[in-house]
C-alpha positions as CSV (number, residue, x, y, z in Angstrom):
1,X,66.9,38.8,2.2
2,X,67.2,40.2,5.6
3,X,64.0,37.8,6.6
4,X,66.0,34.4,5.4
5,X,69.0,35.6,7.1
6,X,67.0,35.8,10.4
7,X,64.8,33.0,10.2
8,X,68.6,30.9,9.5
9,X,69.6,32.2,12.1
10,X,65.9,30.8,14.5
11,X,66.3,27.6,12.9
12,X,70.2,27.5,13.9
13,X,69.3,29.0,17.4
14,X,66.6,26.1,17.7
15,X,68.7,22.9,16.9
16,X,71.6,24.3,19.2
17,X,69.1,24.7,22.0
18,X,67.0,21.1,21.4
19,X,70.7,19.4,21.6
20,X,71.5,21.5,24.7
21,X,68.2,20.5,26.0
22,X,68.6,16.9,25.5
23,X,72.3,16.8,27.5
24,X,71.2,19.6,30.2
25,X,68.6,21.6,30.5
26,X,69.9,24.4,32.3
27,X,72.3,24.9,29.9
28,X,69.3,25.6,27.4
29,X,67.6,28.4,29.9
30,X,71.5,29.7,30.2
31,X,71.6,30.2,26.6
32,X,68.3,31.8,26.0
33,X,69.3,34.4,28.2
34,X,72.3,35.2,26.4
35,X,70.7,35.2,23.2
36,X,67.9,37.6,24.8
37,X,70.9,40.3,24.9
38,X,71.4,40.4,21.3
39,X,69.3,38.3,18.9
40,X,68.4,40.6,16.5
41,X,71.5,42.7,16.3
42,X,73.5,39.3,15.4
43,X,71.8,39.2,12.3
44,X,74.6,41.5,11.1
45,X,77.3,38.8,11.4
46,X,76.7,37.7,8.2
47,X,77.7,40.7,6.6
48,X,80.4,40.2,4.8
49,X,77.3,38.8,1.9
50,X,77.1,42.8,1.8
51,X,80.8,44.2,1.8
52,X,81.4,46.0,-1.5
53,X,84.7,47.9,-0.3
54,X,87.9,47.6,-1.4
55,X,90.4,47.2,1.8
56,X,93.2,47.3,1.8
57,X,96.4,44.2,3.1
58,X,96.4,46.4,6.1
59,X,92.7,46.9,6.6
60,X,91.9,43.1,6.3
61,X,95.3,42.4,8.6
62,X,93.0,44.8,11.2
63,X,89.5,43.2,10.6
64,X,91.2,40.0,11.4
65,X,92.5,41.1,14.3
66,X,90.1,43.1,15.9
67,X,86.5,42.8,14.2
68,X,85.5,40.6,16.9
69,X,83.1,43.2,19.3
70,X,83.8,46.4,18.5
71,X,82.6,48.7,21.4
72,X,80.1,51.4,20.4
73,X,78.3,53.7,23.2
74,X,75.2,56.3,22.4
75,X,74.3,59.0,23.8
76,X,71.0,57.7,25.6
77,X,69.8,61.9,25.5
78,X,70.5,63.0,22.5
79,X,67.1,62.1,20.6
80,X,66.1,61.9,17.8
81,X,70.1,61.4,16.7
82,X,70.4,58.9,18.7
83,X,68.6,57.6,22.2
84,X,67.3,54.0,23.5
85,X,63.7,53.5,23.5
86,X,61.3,52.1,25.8
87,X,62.3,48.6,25.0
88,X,65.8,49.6,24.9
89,X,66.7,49.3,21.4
90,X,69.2,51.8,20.3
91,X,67.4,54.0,18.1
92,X,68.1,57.1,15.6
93,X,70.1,58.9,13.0
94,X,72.7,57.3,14.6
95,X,71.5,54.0,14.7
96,X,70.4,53.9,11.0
97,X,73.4,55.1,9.8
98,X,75.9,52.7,11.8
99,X,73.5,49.7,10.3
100,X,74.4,50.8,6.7
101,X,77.6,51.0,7.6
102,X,77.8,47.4,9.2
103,X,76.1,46.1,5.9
104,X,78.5,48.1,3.9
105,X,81.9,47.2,5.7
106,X,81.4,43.8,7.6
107,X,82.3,45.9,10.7
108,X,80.7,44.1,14.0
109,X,79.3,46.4,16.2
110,X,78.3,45.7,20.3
111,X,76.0,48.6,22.3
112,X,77.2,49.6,24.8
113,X,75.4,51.4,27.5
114,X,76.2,54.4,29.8
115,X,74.2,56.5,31.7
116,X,75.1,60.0,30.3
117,X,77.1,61.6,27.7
118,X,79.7,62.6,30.4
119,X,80.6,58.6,31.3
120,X,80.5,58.3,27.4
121,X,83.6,60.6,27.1
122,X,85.2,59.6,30.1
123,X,84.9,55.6,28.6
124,X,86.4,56.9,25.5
125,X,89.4,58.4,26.8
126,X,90.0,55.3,28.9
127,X,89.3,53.2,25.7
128,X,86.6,51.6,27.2
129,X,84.7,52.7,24.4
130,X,86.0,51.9,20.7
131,X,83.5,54.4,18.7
132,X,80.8,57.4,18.7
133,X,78.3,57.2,16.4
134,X,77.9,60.7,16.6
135,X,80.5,63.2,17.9
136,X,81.8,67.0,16.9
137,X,85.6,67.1,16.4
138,X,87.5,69.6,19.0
139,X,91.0,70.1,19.9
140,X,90.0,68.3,22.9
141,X,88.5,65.4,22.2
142,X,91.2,64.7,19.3
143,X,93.7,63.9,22.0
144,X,91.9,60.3,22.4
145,X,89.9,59.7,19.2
146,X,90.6,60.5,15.6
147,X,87.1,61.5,13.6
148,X,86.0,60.1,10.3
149,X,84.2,62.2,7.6
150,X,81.2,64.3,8.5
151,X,77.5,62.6,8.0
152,X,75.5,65.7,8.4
153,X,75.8,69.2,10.4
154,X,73.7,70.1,13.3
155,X,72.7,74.0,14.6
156,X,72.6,75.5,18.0
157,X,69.6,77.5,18.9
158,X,68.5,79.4,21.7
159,X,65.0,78.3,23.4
160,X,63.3,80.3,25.9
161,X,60.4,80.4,27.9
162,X,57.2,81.5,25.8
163,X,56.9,85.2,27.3
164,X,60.1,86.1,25.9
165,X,58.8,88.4,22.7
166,X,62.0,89.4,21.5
167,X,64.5,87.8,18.7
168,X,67.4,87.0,20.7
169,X,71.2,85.9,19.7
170,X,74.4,84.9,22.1
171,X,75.0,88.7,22.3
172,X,72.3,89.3,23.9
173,X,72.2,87.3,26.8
174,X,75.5,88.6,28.5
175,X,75.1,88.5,32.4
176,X,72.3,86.1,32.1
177,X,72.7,81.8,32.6
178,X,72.4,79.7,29.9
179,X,72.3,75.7,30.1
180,X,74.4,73.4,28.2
181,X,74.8,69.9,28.4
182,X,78.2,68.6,29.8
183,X,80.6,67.8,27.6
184,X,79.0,68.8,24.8
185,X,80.3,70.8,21.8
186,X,77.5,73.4,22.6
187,X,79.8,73.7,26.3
188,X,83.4,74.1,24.5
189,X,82.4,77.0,22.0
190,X,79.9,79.2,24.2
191,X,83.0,79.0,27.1
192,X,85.3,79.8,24.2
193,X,83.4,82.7,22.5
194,X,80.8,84.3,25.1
195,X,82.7,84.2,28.3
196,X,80.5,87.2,29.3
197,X,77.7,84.7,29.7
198,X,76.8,82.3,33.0
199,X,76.9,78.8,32.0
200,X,74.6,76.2,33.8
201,X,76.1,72.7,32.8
202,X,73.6,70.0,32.9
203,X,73.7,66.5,32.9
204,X,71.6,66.4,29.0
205,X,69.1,68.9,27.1
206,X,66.1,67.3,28.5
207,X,67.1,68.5,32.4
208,X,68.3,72.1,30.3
209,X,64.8,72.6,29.0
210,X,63.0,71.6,32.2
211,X,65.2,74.6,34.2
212,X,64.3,77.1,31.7
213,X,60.5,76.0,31.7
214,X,60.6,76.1,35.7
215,X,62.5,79.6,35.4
216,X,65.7,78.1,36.9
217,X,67.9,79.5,34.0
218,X,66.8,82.5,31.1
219,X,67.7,80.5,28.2
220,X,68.9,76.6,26.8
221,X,71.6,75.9,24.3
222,X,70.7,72.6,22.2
223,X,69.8,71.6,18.6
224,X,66.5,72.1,17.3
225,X,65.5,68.4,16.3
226,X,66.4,67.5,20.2
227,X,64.2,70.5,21.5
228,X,61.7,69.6,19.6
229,X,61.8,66.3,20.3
230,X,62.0,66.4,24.5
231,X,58.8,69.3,24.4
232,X,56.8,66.9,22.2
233,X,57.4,63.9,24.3
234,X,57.4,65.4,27.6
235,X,54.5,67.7,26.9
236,X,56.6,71.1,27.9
237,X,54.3,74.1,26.4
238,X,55.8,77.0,27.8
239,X,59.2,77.3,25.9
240,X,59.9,78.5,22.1
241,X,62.8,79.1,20.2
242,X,64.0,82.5,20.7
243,X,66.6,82.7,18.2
244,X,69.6,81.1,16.2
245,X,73.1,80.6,16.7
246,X,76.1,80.9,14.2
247,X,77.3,77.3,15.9
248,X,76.8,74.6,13.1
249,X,78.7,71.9,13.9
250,X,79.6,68.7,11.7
251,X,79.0,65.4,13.4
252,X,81.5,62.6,12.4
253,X,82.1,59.0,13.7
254,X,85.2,59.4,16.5
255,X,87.3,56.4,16.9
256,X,90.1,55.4,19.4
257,X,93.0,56.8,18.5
258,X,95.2,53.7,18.1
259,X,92.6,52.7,16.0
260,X,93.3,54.7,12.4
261,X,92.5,51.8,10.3
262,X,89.1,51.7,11.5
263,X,88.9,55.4,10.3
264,X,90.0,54.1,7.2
265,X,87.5,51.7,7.1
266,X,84.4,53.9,8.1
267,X,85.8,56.4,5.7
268,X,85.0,53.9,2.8
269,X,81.5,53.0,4.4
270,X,80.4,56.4,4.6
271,X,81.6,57.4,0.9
272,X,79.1,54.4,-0.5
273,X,75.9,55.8,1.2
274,X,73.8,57.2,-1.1
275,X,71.6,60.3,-1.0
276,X,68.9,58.5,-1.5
277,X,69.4,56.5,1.8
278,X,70.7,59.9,3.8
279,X,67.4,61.3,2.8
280,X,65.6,58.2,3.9
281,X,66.8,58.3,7.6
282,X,66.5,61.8,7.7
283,X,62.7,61.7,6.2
284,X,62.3,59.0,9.5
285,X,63.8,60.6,11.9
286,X,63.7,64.8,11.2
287,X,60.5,64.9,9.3
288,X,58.6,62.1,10.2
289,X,57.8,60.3,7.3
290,X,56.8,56.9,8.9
291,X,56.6,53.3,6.9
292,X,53.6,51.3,8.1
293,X,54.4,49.2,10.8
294,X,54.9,45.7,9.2
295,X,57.6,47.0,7.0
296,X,59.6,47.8,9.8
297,X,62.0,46.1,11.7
298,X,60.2,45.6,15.0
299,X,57.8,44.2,13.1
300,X,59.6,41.1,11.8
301,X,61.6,40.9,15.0
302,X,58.5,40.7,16.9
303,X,57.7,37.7,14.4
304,X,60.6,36.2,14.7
305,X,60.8,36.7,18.5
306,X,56.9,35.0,19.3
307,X,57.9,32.1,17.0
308,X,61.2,31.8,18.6
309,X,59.7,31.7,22.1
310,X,56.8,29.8,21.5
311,X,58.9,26.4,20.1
312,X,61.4,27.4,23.0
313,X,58.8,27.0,25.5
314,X,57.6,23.7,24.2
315,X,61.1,22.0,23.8
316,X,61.8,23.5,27.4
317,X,58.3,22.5,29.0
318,X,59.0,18.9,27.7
319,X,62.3,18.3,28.9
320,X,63.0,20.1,31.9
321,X,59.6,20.9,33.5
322,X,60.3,18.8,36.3
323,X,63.9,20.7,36.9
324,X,61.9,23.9,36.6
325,X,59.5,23.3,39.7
326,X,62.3,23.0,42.3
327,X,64.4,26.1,41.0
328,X,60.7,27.8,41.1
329,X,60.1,27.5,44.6
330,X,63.4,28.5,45.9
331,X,63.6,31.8,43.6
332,X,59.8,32.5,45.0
333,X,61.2,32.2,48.3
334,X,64.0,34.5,47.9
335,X,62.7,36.9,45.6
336,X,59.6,37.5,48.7
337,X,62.8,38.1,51.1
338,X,63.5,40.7,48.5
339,X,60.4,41.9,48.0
340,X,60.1,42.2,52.2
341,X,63.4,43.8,52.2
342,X,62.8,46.3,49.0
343,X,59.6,47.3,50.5
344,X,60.8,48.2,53.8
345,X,63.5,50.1,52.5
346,X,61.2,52.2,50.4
347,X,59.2,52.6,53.1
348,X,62.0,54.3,55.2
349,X,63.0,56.5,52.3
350,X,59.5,57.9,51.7
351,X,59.3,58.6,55.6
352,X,62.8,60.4,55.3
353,X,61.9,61.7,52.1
354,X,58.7,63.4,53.3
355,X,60.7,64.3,56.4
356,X,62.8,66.3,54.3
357,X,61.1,68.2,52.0
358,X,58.8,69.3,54.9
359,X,62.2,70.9,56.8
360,X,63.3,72.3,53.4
361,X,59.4,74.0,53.1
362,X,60.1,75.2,56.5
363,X,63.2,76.7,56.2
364,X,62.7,78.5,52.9
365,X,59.3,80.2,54.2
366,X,61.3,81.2,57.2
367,X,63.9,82.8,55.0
368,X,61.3,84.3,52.9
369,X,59.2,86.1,55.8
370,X,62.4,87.9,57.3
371,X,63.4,89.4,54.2
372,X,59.8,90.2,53.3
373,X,59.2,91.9,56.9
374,X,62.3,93.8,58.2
375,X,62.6,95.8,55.5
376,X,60.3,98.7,56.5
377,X,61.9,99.1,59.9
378,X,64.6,98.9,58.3
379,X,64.0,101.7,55.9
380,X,62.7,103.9,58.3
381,X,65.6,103.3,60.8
382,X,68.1,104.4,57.9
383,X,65.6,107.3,56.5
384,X,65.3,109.1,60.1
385,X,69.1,108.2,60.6
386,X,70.0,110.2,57.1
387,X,68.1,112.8,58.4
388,X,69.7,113.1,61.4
389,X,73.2,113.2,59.9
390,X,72.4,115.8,57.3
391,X,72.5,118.1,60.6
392,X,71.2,121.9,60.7
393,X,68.1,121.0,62.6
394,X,66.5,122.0,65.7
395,X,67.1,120.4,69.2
396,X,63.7,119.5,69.0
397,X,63.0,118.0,65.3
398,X,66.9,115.4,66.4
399,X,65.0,114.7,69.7
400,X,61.7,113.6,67.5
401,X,63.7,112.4,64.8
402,X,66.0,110.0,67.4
403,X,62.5,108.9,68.8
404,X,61.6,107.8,65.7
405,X,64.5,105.9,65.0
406,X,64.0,103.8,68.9
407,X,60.5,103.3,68.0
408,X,61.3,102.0,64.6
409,X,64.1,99.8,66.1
410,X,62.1,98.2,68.8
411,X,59.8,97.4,66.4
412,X,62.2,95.7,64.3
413,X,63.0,93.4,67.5
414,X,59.2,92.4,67.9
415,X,58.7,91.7,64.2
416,X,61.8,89.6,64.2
417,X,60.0,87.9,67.2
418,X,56.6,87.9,65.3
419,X,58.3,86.1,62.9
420,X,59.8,83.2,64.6
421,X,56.1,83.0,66.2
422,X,54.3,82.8,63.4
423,X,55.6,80.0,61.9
424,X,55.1,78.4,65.0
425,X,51.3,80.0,64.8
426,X,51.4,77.6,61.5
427,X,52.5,74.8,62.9
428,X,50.1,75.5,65.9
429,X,52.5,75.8,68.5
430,X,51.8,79.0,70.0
431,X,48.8,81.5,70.3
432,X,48.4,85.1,70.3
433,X,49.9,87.2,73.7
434,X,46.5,89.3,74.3
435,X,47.0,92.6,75.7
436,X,45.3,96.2,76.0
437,X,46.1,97.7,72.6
438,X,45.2,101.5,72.2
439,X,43.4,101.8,68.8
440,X,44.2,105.9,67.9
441,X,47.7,105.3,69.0
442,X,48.3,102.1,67.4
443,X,47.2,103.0,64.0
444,X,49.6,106.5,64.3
445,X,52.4,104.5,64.5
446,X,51.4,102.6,61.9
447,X,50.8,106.2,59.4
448,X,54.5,106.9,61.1
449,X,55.7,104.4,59.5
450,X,54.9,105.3,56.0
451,X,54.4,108.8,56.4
452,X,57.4,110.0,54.8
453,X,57.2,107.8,51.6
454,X,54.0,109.0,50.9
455,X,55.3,112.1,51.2
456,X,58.2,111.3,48.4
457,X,55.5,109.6,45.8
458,X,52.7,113.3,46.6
459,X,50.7,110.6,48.3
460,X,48.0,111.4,51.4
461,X,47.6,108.7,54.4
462,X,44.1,109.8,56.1
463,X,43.2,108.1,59.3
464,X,39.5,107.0,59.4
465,X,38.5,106.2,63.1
466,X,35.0,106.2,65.0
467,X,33.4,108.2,67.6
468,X,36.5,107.5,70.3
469,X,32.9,107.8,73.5
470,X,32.4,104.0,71.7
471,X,35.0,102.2,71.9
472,X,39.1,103.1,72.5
473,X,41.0,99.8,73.5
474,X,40.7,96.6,72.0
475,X,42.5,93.3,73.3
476,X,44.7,91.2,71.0
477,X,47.6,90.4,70.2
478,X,49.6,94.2,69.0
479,X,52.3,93.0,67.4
480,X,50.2,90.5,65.2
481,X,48.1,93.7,64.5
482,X,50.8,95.8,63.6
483,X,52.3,93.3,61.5
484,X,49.1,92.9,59.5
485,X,48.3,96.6,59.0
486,X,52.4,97.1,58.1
487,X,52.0,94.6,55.2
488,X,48.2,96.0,53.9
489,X,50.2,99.5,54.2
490,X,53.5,98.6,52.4
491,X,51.7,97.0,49.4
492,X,49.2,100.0,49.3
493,X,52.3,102.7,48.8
494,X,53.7,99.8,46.6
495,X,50.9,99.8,43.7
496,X,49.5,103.3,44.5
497,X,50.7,106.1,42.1
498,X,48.9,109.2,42.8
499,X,45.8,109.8,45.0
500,X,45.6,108.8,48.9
501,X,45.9,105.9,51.4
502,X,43.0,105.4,53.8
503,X,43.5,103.6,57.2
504,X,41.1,102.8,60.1
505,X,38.3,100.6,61.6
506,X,34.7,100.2,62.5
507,X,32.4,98.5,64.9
508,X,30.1,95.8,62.6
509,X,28.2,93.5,64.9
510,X,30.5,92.6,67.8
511,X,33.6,92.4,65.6
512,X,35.6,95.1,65.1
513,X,36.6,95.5,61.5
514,X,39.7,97.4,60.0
515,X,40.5,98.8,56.8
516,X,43.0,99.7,54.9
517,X,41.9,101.1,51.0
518,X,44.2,102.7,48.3
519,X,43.7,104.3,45.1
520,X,46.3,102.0,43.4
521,X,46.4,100.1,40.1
522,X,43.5,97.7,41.3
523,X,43.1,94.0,41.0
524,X,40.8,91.8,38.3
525,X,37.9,90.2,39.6
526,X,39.2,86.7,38.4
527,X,42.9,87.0,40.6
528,X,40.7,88.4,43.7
529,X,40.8,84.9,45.4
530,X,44.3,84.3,44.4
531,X,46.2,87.3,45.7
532,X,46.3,85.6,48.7
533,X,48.3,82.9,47.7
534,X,52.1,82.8,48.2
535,X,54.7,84.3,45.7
536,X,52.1,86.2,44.1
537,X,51.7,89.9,42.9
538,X,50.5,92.6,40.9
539,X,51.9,94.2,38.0
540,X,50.8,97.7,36.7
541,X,48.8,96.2,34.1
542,X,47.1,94.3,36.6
543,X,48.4,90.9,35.7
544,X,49.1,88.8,38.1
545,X,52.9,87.5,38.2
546,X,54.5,85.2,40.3
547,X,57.9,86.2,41.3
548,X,59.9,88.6,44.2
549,X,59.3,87.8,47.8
550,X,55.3,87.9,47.1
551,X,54.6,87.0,51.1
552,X,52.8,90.0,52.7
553,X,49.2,89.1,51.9
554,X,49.6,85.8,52.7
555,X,51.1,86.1,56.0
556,X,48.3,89.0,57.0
557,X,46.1,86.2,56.0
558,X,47.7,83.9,58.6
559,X,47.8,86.2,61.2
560,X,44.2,86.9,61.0
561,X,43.1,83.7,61.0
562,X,45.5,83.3,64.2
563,X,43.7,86.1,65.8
564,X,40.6,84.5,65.0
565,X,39.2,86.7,62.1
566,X,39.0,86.7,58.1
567,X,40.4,88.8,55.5
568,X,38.9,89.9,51.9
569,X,39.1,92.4,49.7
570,X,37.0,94.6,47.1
571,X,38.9,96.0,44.5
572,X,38.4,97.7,40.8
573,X,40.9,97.6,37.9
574,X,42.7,101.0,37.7
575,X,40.4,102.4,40.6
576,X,42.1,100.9,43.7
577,X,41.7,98.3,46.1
578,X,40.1,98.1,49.9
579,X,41.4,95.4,52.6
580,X,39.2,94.6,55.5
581,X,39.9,92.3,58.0
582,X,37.7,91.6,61.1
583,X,39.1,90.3,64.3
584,X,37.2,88.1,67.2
585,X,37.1,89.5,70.3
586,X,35.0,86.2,72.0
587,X,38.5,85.1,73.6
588,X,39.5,89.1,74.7
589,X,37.6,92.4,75.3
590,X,36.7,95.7,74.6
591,X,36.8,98.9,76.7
592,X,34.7,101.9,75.9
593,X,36.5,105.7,76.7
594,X,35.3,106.9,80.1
């Protein structure tokens, strides 16, 4: 039936465009376009062949009145409820079930299109927008739409990333941010109910799922079909469901509120669907139980639509082929000035684009280094400080103690100057300041440094140095020296437990090579490479994980290279680990002890 009612519908279509055709072209191609909007959805006009309520005086008083394009809007993100596919036919639960009711009611239904739920909601209290296919009754939203009878009910869960290896619940994510879309129901009861928890509102549960997977936010609040949908189609494997909520919500079909007759009307539609076509939709949609292709819809609208072009283009190539050629060549022309103009603008977006992201890079890794770097000068400074304050000590031990506390803030100054030179050593704007740099001394202040920590986890720093008849000065660069021996040093007390911290160097072929080994938690073979690479770090199973400032490796890395050497390491699992790092001395000197 539904076949005869289209192909009436072509054949009506055809003789209204060959008369148009015949009086003035353009009027034809006019109309096709309009017709392109809508074809297939107009089929539905004809319902009243498939009305089988009773309506009341009142009712029929309305349709008269008003059944003339009554405005419905879906929620383009809410799949596989309701969404618009790639062709942009609206699509779902939704969809099926506003059909059936159009069949069942005579109702005539226009899509609408918005961009996101939020201009949905904001249409509908503005009565922009006459129905929602599918919307959860709250005190809010009754203020502008009245709510038929519930289709189905849908339930909250919780999805996390795929590490996660606990059950969790709304209780137990207190103090932790949690993503809802905007505007959704999910929004109104978690704000109600779990104020305790940080809501992250999001434009839809697509953008919700792709924080969590990025580890932007600890957990997303959506329904499972949607999850499951948006991690299928957009190929997300790190996130699971972590647990269920106690929200299930009824989805009904809200109305304008001036509108209560519609209500009425819907009311009736929705009472004379059968279980036997609930469970159909939900078999297509939920479970996936797919007809074959040519019993579907698309399928006879793509029929319908070849044939329907096809005897379009010949009427249209007969009669007003010679119209065509001139309206051709002067949309060519302008759409190339388009074109032109499109492509240059893209062009100067990219540029700025690039432009951008590069200063946002910069500015970030800036950030990153200074909170990575000052924070053993800093320790020290307070630690010696603390001492100091606590009183009943020698005239001495304050003098040492105060020296310590100069030394450490002077060095706090250079590193803060380090850093600002090292990023320009990045962007190669500056090179190392070469200068006469005592080893033996050097490398004490370094030990001084850490001395006292060590101390606190019953650790032992030795100093390994040679023979000081071969060699005692080096020139380079001491602050970039210090800075990479400080950062070898911090994460050696970092990942070192029990045992001892060796520091010192070696002469190996006219480089000098320095060294700095611990008896730490080790690294695998497999991450040796890797440690290197920013944001990572170790864990005390010797995992690697990505996460905290994870910069120290990788700017010693840098700073060797700047001084014109290379860095490695040998390391065994739960044995310990041994940095070396060589240094060029083609561009500087050494000085042997006199």
């Amino acid at each position: 039936m539904k076949v005869l009612v289209k192909c009436a519908i072509v054949v009506k279509i055809l003789l209204m465009l060959a008369f148009l055709s015949f009086s003035e072209p353009i009027l034809a191609v006019s109309a096709l376009g309009n017709l392109s909007n809508g074809l297939f959805f107009e089929a539905r006009l004809d319902a009243d062949q498939h009305t089988h309520i009773h309506l009341t005086e009142l009712e029929k008083n309305w349709l008269k009145r008003f059944n003339k394009e009554i405005k419905l809007a879906p929620d383009p993100y809410f799949p596989p409820y309701e969404f618009f596919d790639s062709e942009g036919e609206y699509c779902g639960i939704g969809a099926d079930y506003m059909k059936l009711l159009q069949k069942k009611t005579g109702l005539r239904i226009r899509i609408v299109r918005y961009k996101s739920w939020a201009e949905i909601i904001g249409a509908a209290k503005n009565k922009e927008v006459d129905i929602i296919a599918l919307a959860a009754s709250t005190a809010q939203r009754s203020e502008y739409l009245n709510f038929t009878q519930s289709h189905f009910s849908i339930r909250a869960v919780l999805i996390t990333r795929s590490n996660v290896t606990s059950k969790l619940s709304l209780d137990d994510l207190k103090g932790m941010r949690v993503s809802v879309a905007k505007d959704y129901v999910w929004y109104d009861l978690l704000s109600s109910k779990y104020p305790d928890i940080l809501i992250d509102t999001v434009p839809d549960a697509l953008t919700g799922l792709r924080k969590v997977s990025f580890g932007l936010s600890d957990a997303v609040l959506a329904s499972t079909a949607v999850s499951s949908y948006y991690m299928k189609q957009e190929g997300i494997s790190n996130l699971k469901v972590a647990g269920e909520t106690n929200f299930l919500v009824p989805l009904s079909i809200g109305v304008r509120r001036d509108w209560p007759e519609l209500v009425s009307i819907l009311n009736k539609g929705i009472a004379l669907i059968t279980e036997a076509e609930k469970e159909e939709i939900l078999n297509k949609w939920i479970f996936h139980i797919e007809r074959p292709f040519y019993q579907t819809g698309k399928f006879w609208n793509l029929v319908l639509l070849t044939f329907l072009v096809m005897t379009l283009l010949i009427a249209i190539i007969l009669f007003i082929n010679y119209r065509l050629k001139g309206m051709v060549r002067s949309k060519t022309l302008a759409l190339r000035e388009e074109q032109n103009h499109l492509t240059n603008t893209n062009q100067k977006l990219q540029r700025a684009l690039i432009k951008a992201a590069e200063s946002d890079r910069l500015t970030k890794a800036f950030l990153a280094n200074i909170s990575h770097e000052i924070r053993t000068p800093m320790n020290s400074i307070m630690g010696f400080s603390q001492i100091i304050e606590m009183g009943d000590l020698s005239a001495v031990d304050r003098s040492y103690y105060a020296g310590q506390v100069v030394r450490s803030g002077q060095q706090l100054v250079e590193i803060i100057n380090s850093i600002v030179d090292i990023s320009k050593v990045d962007a190669e704007f500056i090179k190392p300041h070469l200068e006469n740099v005592p080893i033996h001394s050097m490398i004490e202040d370094v030990v001084d440094l850490y001395q006292q920590r060590a101390e606190q986890k019953g650790l032992k720093i030795m100093i390994h140095l040679p023979n000081v008849s071969v060699f005692d000065v080096i020139e380079t660069d001491v602050v970039m020296l210090k800075q990479i021996l400080n950062n070898l040093m911090s994460n050696a007390l970092k990942y070192t437990l029990s045992g001892k911290i060796s520091i010192g160097c070696q002469w190996t072929g006219g480089m000098i090579e320095f060294f700095v080994a611990d008896t730490g938690i080790g690294i695998p073979q497999e991450y040796i490479d890797s440690i290197f690479e920013p944001f990572v770090q170790v864990e005390d199973n010797g995992r690697l994980q990505a996460g905290g400032t994870g910069l120290g490796l990788t700017l010693a890395k840098r700073l060797v290279q700047a001084l014109g050497g290379e860095i490695r390491v040998d390391s065994s699992l739960h044995q310990g680990s041994t940095f070396y790092f060589t240094l060029s001395l083609e561009n500087g000197k050494n000085r042997s002890a006199i």
